[in-house]
C-alpha positions as CSV (number, residue, x, y, z in Angstrom):
1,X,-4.8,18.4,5.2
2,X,-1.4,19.3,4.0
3,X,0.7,16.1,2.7
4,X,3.8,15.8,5.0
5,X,2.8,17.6,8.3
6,X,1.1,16.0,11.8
7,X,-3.3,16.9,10.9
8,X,-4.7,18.5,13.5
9,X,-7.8,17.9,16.2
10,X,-8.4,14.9,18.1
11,X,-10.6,12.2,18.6
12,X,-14.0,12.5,20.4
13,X,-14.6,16.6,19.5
14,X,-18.1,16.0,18.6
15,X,-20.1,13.0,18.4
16,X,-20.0,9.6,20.8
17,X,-16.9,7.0,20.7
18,X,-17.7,4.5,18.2
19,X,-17.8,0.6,19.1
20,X,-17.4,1.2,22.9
21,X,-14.7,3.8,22.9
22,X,-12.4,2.2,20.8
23,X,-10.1,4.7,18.9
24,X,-6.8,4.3,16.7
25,X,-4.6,6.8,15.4
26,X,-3.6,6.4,11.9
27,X,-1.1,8.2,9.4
28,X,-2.0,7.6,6.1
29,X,0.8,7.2,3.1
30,X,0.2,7.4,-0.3
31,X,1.6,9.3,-3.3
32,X,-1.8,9.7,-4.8
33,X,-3.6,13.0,-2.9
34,X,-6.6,12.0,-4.1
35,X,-6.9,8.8,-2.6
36,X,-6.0,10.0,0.5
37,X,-8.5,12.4,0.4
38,X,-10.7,9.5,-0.5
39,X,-10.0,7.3,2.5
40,X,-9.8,10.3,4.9
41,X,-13.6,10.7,4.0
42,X,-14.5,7.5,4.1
43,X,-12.5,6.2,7.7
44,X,-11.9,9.3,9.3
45,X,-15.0,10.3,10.9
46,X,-13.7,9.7,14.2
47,X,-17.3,9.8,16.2
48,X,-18.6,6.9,13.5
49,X,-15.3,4.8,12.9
50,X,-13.3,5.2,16.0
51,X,-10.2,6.3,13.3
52,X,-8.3,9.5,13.9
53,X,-6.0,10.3,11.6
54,X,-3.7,12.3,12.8
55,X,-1.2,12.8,9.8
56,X,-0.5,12.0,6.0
57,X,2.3,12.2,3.3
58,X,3.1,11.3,0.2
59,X,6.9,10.4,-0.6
60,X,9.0,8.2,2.0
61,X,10.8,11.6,3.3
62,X,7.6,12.7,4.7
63,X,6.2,9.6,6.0
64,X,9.6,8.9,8.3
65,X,8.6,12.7,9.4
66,X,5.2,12.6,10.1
67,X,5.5,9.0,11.8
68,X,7.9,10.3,13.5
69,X,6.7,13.5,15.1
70,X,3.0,11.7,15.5
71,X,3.7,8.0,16.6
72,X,0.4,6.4,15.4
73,X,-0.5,3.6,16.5
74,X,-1.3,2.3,12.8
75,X,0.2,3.2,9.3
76,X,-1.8,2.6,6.3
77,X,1.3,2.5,3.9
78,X,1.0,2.2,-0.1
79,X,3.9,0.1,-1.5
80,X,5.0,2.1,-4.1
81,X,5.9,5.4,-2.8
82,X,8.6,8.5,-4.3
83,X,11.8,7.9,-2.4
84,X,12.3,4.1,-2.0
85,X,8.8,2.5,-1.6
86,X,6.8,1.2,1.6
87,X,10.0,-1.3,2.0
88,X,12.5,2.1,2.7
89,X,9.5,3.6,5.3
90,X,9.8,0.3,7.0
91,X,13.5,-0.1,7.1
92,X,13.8,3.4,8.8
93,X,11.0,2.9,10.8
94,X,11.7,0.0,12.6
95,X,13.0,1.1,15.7
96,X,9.5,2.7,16.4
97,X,7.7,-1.0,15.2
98,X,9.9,-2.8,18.0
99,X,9.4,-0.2,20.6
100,X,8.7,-2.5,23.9
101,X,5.8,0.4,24.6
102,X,2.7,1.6,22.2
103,X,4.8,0.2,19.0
104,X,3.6,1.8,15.8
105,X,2.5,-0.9,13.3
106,X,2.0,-0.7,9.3
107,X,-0.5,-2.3,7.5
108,X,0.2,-1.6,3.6
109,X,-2.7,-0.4,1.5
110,X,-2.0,-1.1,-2.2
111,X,-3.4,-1.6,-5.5
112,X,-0.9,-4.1,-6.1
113,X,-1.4,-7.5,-5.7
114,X,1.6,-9.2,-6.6
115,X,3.6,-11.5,-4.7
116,X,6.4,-10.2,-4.4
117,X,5.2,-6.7,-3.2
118,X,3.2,-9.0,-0.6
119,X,6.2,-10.7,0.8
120,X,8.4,-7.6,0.2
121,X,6.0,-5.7,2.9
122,X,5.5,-8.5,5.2
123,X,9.5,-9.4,5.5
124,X,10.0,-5.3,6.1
125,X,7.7,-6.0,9.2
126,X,4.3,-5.0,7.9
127,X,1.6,-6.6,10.1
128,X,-0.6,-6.8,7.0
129,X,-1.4,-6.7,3.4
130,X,-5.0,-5.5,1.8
131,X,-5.6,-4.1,-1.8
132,X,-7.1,-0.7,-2.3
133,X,-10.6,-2.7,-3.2
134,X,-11.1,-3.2,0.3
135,X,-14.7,-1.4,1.7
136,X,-14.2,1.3,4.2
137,X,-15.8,-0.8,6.6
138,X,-13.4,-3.9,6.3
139,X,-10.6,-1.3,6.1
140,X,-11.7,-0.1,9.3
141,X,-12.0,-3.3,10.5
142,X,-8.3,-4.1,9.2
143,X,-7.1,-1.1,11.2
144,X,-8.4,-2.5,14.5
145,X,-7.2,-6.0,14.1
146,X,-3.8,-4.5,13.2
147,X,-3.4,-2.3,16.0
148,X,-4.3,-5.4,18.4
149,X,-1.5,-7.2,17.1
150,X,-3.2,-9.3,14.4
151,X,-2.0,-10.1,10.9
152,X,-4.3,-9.2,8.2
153,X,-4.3,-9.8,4.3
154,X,-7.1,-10.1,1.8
155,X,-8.0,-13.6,1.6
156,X,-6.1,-14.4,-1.8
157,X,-3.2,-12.7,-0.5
158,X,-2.9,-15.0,2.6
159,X,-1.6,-17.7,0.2
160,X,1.3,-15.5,-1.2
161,X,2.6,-15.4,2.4
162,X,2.2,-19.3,3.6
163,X,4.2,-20.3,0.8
164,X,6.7,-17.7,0.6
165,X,7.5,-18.2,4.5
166,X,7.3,-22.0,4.0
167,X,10.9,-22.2,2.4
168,X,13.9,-20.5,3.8
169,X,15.1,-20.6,0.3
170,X,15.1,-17.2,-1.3
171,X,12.7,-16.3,-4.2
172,X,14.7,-16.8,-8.0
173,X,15.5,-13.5,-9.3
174,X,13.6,-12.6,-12.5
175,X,16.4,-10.3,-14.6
176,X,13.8,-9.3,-17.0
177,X,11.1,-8.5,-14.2
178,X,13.6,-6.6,-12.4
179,X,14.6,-4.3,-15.9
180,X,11.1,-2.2,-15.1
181,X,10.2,0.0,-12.3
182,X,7.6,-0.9,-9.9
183,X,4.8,1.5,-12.1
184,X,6.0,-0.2,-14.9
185,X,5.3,-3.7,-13.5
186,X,1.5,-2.5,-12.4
187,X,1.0,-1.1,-15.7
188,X,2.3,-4.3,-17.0
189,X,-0.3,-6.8,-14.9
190,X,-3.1,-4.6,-15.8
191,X,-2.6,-4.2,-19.6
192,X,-2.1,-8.4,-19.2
193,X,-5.3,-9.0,-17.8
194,X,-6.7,-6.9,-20.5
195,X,-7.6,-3.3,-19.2
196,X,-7.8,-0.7,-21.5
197,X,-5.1,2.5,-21.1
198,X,-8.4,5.0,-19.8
199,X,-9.2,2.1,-16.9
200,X,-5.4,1.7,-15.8
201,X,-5.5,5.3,-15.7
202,X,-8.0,5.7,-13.5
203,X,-7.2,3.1,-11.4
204,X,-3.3,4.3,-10.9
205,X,-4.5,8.4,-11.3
206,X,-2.3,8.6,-13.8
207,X,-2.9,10.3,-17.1
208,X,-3.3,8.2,-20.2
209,X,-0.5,9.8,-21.8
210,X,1.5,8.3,-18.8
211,X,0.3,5.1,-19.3
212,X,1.0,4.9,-22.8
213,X,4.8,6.1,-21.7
214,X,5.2,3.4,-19.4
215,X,3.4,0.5,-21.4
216,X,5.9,1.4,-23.9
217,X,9.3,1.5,-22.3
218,X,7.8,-2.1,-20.9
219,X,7.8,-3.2,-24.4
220,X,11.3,-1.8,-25.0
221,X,13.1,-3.1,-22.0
222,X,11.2,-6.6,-22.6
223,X,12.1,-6.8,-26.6
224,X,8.3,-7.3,-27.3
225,X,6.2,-5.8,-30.1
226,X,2.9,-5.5,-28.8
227,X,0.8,-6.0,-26.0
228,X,-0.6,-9.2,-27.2
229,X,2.6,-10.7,-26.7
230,X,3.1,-8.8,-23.5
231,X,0.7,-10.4,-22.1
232,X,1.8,-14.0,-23.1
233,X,4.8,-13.0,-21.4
234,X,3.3,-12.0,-18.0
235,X,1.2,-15.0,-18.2
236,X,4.0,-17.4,-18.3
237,X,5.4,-15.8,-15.4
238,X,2.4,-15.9,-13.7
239,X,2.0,-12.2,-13.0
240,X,-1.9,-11.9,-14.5
């Protein structure tokens, strides 16, 4: 499937309608083509899921383009995207999520579990929130629940939202937080809760090289020395 243009087919070409007919029509964003790939193969058998996807892209350009020119009724949208992140997709997108008729919905799909992606997401209008560990079968599950309107988050995420829409009173602003890019701040809570640089590769498909980059402009912009005291620092913030 090529990243930033509407896939082709449509649901029900071979095979029966799984779960009594029920389909969805999903656009999947996410800056890693491999994990698209990934999910494609393991939710978009349309005769055995009920999940047509109908598009994909890979930088915020092409997902306001292939939303756009598909209208699905669910996104599955990673938060840290090329272009301005999932929170830029759902700015421009949300005419189309208050359409009065077949409203498109997002429900973000990210590694990250971090508050303040969480809440980022969810205040942009996302109707959920579930981490890339999800099974294809819960995922598919997620989907379903989403499109009928339901808010979904992985169960430890749930609590992120409850107390961040408990207060009107904005979030403090961390200045040192904010110095590093969102790669550098998953990089970060990975290295803290002790991964070595191979696994955060692999988990981020990034090259190691990369991750040594980013671990170490992380200890420049923080003033630390190593990654001992790195994680001391993300674990007074509460970030592990």
């Amino acid at each position: 499937m090529n990243e930033g243009v509407p896939a082709g087919g449509t649901a029900g070409e071979s095979g029966s309608p799984a779960d009594e007919g029920r389909r969805v029509r999903v656009v999947l964003v996410d800056d890693h083509r491999m994990f698209r790939t990934g999910v494609q193969a393991e939710i978009g058998v349309t005769e055995q899921t009920g999940v047509e996807v109908v598009g994909e892209a890979a930088d915020v350009a092409q997902a306001i383009s292939v939303i756009t020119a598909t209208r699905p009724e669910v996104v599955l949208l990673d938060v840290h995207l090329p272009g301005g992140g999932g929170v830029e997709v759902l700015r421009r997108c949300a005419p189309l999520m208050g359409a009065s008729v077949d409203p498109v919905r997002f429900l973000a799909l990210s590694v990250s579990d971090a508050a303040e992606d969480v809440i980022g997401v969810i205040r942009g209008g996302a109707r959920g929130y579930v981490t890339k560990t999800i099974t294809g079968a819960d995922l598919v599950d997620s989907i379903f629940r989403v499109q009928e309107g339901d808010a979904v988050f992985s169960p430890r995420l749930a609590g992120f939202v409850l107390d961040a829409f408990a207060s009107t009173d904005a979030p403090p602003v961390d200045e040192d937080l904010d110095r590093l890019t969102q790669r550098e701040r998953e990089v970060l809570r990975l290295i803290a809760r002790g991964y070595a640089y191979k696994e955060i590769a692999k988990q981020l498909f990034i090259s190691v090289k990369t991750v040594e980059s980013h671990v170490s402009a992380v200890l420049r912009k923080l003033q630390l020395s190593n990654r001992h005291e790195l994680t001391r620092w993300a674990t007074a913030r509460r970030l592990v």
